[in-house]
N, C-alpha and C positions, 0 to 999 in steps of 0.2 A: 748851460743853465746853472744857475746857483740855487744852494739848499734853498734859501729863501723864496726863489721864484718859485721852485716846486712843491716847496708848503703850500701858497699861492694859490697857485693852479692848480691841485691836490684836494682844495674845498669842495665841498658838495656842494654847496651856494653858486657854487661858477657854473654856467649854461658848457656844454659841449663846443656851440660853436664861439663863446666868448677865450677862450682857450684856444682853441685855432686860432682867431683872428690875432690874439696875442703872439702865440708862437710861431707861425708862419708867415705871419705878414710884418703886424706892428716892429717886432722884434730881428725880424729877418731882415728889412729892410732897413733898419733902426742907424744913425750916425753915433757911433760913441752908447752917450745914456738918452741920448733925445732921438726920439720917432719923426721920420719925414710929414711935413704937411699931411695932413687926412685928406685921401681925395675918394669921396662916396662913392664914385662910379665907378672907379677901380676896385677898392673894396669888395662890393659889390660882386661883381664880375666875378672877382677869385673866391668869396666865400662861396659861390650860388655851386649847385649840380646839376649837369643837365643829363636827363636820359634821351631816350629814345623820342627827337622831335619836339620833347617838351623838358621843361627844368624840373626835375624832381625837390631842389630848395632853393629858392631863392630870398634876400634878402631886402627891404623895402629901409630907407631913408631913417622910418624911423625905427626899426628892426636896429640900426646899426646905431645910432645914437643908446639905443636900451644897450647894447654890448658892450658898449665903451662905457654905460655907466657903471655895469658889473666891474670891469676893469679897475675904474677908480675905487667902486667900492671896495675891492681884493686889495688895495694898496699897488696894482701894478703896475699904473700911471697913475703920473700928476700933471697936473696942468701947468704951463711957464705962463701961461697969459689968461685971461679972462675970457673965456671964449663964448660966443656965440646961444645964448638962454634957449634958442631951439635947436640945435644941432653941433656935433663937432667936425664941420667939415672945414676943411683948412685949417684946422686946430696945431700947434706942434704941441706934445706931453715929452716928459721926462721919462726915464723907466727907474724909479728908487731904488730897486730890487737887484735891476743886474752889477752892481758892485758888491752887495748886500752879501756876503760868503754864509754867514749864519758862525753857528758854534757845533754843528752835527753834519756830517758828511751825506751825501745822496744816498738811500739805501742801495743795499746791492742786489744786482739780478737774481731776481726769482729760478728756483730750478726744482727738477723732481728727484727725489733723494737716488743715491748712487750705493753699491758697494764700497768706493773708497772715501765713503763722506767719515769728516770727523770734524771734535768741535774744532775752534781757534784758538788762539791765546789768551780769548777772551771770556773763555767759559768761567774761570773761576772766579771772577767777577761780577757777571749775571749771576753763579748761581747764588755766591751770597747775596747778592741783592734780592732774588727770591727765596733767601730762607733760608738754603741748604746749605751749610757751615761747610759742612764735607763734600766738596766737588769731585773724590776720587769717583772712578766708575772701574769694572774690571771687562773685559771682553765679551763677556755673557752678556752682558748688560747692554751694551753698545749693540751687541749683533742681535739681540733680541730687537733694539728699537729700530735700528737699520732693515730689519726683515721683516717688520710690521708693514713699513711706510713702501717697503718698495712695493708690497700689494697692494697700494694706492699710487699707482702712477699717476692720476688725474689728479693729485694734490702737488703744488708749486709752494713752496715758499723760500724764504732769503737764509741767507747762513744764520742772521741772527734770530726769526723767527724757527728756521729750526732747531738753533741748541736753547733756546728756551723751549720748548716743547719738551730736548731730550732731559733737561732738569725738572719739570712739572711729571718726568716718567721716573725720576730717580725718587725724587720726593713723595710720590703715591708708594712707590713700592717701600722705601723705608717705613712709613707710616702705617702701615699696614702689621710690620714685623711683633711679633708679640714682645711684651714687655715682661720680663723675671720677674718672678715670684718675690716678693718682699724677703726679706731674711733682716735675722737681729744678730748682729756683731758683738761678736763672743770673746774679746783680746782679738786675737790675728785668725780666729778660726770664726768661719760664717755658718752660722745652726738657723734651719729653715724656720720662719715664725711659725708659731704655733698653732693650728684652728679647731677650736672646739664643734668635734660634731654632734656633741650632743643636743640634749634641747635645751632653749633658753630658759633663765632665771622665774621669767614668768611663767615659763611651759611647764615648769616643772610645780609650781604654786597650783596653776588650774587644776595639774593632776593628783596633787593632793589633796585638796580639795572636795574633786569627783570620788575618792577613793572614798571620805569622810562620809560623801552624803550617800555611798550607796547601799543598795537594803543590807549587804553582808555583814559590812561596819555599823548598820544600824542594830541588825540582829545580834551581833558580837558584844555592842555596847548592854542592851537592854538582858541578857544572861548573866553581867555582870552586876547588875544592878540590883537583879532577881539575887 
């Protein structure tokens, strides 16, 4: 299968069983990039399930015509000829896709994190692309994120979905780190700025002020006055 076909077939849009019929049959049976004649009853046959005495899915004539339309819609046939306005039975399609490589590889198998997991040669890369200039990590760091995830064994992901995770864990905890205290550069010697704990300019007006208008200052004034 190529990237392209799995983008493809990857869509939400595409039914379950328009995907099968693509991958196991259309494609399985396929000459080269062209699909053998469509023959409905075969078809048929192989998508349907049977259980016990009776078919638990089967597909109807025009059940299979809807499949094949999804198909074209996905881009993953095309028609060579102009087929048939109700049906594509005896139809032959192309498959555009299977030579189609794309420009990005297949993702790779899913797995549950390990003790010897570590990123790739790839990390420094992602991580600047997510922000983080500095891709170092030291041991601590790694075996902290490594001992999280193996408490989660029920979580699967890809190499590259996990060392983005381990960069989204580098990057919270640097962000978090407190930032130095401002300082004002003195020649080559750094003097912490300075902060006034006193009270503000205004604080200090109100309370002169309040001092003006109260009875003491007023009594103080009026002896002198006397």
């Amino acid at each position: 299968m190529t990237p392209a076909e799995y983008q493809a077939l990857t869509s939400p849009r595409l039914s379950h069983p328009a995907r099968s019929l693509y991958q196991f049959y259309l494609r399985h049976s396929a000459r080269g990039d062209h699909t053998q004649a469509l023959d409905y009853p075969s078809l048929g046959k192989a998508l349907a399930v049977q259980g016990e005495g009776e078919f638990r899915y089967r597909v109807t004539p025009v059940e299979l015509t809807a499949l094949v339309d999804e198909l074209l819609e996905a881009g993953l046939l095309s028609p060579q000829a102009k087929p048939n306005p109700q049906h594509y039975h005896g139809a032959v399609f192309l498959l555009p896709l299977k030579r189609l490589q794309g420009l990005a590889p297949l993702p790779s198998r899913q797995f549950a994190m390990h003790p010897e997991w570590r990123p790739d040669d790839q990390f420094d890369g992602l991580a600047r692309l997510c922000g983080l200039l500095d891709s170092h990590f030291d041991d601590t760091e790694l075996g902290e994120f490594i001992a999280y995830w193996l408490g989660r064994p029920e979580v699967f992901e890809n190499q590259h979905q996990w060392m983005l995770k381990f960069v989204r864990k580098l990057k919270n905890q640097r962000s978090v780190r407190r930032v130095p205290a401002p300082q004002d550069s003195n020649g080559y010697q750094q003097i912490p700025a300075k902060v006034d704990s006193g009270p503000s300019k205004r604080a200090r007006e109100m309370m002169e002020e309040a001092r003006r208008l109260s009875p003491h200052a007023q009594g103080d004034r009026n002896e002198k006055d006397t």
